[in-house]
C-alpha positions as CSV (number, residue, x, y, z in Angstrom):
1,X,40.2,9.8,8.8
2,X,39.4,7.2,6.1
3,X,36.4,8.1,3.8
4,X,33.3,6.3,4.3
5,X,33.1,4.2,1.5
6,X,29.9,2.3,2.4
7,X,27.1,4.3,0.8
8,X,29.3,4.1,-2.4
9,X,29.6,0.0,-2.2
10,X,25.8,0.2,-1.7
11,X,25.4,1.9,-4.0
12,X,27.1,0.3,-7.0
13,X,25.7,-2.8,-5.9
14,X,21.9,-1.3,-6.2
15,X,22.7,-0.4,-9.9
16,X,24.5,-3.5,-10.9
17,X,21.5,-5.5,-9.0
18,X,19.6,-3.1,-11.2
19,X,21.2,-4.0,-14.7
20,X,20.8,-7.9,-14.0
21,X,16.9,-7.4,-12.9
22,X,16.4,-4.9,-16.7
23,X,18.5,-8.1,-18.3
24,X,16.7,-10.9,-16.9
25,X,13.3,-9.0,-17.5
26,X,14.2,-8.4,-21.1
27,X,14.7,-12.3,-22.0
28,X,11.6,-12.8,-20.4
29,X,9.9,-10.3,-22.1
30,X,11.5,-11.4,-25.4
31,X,10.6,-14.9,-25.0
32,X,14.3,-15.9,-24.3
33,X,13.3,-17.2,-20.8
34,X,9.8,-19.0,-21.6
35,X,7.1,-18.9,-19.0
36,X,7.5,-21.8,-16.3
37,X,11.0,-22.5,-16.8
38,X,13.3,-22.7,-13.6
39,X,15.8,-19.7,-13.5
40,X,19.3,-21.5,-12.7
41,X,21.1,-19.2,-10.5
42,X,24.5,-20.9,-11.6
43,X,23.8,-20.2,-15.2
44,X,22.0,-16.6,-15.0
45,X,25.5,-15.5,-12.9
46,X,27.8,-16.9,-14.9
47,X,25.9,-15.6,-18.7
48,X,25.5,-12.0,-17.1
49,X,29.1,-12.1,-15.6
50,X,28.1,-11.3,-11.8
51,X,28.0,-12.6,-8.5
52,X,25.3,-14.3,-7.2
53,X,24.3,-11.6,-4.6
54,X,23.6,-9.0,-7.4
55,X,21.9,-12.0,-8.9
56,X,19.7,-12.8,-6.2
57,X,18.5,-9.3,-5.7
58,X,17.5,-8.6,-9.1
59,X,15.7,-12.0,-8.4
60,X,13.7,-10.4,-5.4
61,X,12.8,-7.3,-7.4
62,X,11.6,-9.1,-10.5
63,X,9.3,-11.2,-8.2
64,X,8.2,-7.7,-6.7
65,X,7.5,-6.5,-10.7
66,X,5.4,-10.6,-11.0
67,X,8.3,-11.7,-13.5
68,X,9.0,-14.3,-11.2
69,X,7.9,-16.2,-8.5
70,X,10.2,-17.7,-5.8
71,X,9.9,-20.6,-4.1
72,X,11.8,-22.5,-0.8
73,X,14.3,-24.8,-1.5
74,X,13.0,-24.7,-5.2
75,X,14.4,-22.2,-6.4
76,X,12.9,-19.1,-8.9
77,X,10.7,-19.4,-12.0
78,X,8.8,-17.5,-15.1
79,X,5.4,-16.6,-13.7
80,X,3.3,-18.0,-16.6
81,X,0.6,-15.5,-18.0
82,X,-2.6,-15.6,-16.4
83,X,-6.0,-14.5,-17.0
84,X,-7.2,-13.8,-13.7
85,X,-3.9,-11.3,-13.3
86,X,-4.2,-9.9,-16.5
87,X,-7.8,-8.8,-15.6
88,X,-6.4,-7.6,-11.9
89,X,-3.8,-6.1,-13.0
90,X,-6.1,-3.7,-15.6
91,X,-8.6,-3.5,-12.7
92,X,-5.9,-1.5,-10.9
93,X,-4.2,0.3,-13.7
94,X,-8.3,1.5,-14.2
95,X,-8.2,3.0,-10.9
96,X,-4.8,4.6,-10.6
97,X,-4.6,6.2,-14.0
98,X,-8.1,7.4,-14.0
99,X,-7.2,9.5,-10.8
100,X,-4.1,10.2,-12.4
101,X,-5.6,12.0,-15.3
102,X,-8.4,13.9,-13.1
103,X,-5.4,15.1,-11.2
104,X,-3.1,16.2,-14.6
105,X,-5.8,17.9,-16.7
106,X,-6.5,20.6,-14.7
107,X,-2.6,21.2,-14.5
108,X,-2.1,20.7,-17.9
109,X,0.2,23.7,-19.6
110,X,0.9,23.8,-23.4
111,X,4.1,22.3,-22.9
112,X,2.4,19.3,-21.4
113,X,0.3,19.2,-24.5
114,X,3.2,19.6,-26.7
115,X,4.8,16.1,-25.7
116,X,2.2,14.0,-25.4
117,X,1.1,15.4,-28.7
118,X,4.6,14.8,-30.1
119,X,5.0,11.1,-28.9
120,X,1.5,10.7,-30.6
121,X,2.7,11.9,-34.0
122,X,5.8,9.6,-33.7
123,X,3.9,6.5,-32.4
124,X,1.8,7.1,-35.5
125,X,4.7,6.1,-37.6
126,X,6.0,3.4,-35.5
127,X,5.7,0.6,-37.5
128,X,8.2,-2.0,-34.8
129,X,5.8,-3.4,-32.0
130,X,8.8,-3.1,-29.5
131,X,9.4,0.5,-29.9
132,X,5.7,1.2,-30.7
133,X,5.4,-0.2,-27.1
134,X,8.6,2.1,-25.6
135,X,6.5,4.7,-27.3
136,X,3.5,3.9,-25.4
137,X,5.1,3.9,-22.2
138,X,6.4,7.4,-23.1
139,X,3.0,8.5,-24.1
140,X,1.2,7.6,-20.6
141,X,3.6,8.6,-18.5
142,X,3.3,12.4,-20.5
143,X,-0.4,11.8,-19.5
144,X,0.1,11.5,-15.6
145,X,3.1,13.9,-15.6
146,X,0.9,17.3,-15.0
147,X,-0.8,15.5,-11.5
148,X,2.5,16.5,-9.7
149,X,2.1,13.3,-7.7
150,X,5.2,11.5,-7.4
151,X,3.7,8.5,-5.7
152,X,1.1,7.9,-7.8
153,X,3.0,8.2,-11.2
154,X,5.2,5.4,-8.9
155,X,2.5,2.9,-8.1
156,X,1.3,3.9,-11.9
157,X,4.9,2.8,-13.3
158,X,4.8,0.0,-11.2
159,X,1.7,-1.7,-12.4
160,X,2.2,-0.9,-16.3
161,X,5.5,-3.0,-15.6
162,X,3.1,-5.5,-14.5
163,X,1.2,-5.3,-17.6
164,X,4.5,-4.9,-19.7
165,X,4.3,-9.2,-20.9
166,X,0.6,-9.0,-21.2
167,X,1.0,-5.8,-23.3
168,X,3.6,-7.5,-25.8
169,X,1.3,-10.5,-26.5
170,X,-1.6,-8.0,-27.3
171,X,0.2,-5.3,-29.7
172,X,2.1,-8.4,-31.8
173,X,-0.2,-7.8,-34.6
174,X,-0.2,-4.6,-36.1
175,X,-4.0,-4.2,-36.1
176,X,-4.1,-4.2,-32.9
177,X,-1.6,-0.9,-32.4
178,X,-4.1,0.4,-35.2
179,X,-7.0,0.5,-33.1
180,X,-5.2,0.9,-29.9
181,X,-3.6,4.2,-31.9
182,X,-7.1,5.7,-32.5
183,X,-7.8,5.1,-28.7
184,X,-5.1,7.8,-27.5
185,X,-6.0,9.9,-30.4
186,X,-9.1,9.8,-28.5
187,X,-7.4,10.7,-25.6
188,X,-5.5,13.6,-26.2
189,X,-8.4,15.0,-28.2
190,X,-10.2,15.4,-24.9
191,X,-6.8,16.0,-23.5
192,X,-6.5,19.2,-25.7
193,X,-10.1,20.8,-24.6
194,X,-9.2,20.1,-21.0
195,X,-12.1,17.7,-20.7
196,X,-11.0,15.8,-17.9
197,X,-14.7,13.4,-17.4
198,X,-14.1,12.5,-21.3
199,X,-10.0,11.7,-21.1
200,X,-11.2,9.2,-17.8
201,X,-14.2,7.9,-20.2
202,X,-11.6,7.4,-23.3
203,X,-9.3,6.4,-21.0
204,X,-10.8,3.5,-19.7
205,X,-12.3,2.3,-22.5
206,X,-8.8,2.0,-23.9
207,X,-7.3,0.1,-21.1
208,X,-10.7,-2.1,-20.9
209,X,-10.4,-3.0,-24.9
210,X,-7.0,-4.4,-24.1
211,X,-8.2,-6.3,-21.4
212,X,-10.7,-7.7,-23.7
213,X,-8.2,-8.6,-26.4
214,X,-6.0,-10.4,-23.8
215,X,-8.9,-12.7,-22.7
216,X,-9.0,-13.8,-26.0
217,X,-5.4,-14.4,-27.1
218,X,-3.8,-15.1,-23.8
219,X,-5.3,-18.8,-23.9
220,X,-3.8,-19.6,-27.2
221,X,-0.3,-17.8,-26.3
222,X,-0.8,-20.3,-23.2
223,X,-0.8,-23.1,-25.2
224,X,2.0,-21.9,-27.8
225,X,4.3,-21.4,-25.4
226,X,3.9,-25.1,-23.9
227,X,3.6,-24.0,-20.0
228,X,4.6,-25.6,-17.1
229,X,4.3,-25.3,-13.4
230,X,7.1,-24.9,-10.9
């Protein structure tokens, strides 16, 4: 009998489809790809050394993630930054994270504690934006951890990587992390005395001050950035 190599091919094609969606979302998130353009499939293929099936799949999951948008016969493009999904997208982080920390605290264990208390202390002398932000992600996801709910932390994950471009406009300037910073200090403070109502409360007010501060720098990152439409 010959070995079934199928679920292997598969396989290596999910993770190399994989690489070429976290490579394509990096140059957007860097500003390498700038919001509107077209996304030549020709070029993409040929500067990440693939094929364009693995191309066109990490396509289909960045326009899943709202990196992209693809049209018919058009072709794929930069979804340009947007007020009204900023504010959608914080509407539903609001929601899902809010349960998500009713759910953790009363799980919490001192381990639990221990991380999110040591990603604090690092974030806390972060002084790059990028890896303040890696940090942040960290620090969240230690948060949500002690719910034990796999598919909320999933839908979770899934909408902070929707918030991921917003995110990097809002922590540019390092006053911003400042007062984000106190925010989660807030946090785990209430975190610590298992005071789950005050985490939500802290915890909201977080996510809707970065809300706020994206209403009023997305306009003139808009304009910066010289968008177009598709």
């Amino acid at each position: 009998m010959y070995p079934n190599t199928t679920g292997t091919t598969q396989l290596i094609r999910k993770t190399l489809s994989q690489a070429v969606a976290d490579a394509i979302r990096e140059q957007i998130l860097s500003g390498q790809l700038r919001m509107g353009t077209r996304l030549s499939q020709d070029a993409l293929a040929s500067s990440l050394g693939v094929s364009r099936i693995p191309l066109r799949e990490a396509l289909r999951q960045l326009e899943a993630e709202g990196f992209v948008v693809i049209y018919p016969h058009r072709g794929a493009f930069v979804v340009p930054l947007s007020l009204q999904e900023a504010k959608e997208v914080y509407e539903i982080r609001m929601a899902l994270e809010s349960l998500a920390v009713e759910l953790a605290i009363p799980r919490l264990t001192e381990s639990n504690l221990a991380r999110i208390e040591a990603i604090l202390a690092e974030m806390d002398k972060e002084a790059a934006p990028v890896r303040w932000l890696d940090l942040n992600f960290e620090f969240h996801r230690a948060l949500y951890m002690p719910s034990d709910r796999l598919r909320l932390s999933n839908l979770i994950e899934t909408w902070r990587r929707h918030s991921e471009r917003y995110l990097r406009v809002y922590v540019a300037p390092m006053g911003r992390i400042k007062k984000a910073q106190e925010e989660h200090h807030e946090i785990a403070d209430a975190y610590r005395r298992r005071d789950s109502g005050t985490a939500v409360e802290a915890l909201r007010r977080h996510l809707s001050h970065t809300l706020e501060g994206l209403m009023k720098v997305l306009p003139s990152v808009s304009r910066t950035n010289d968008l177009v439409g598709p």
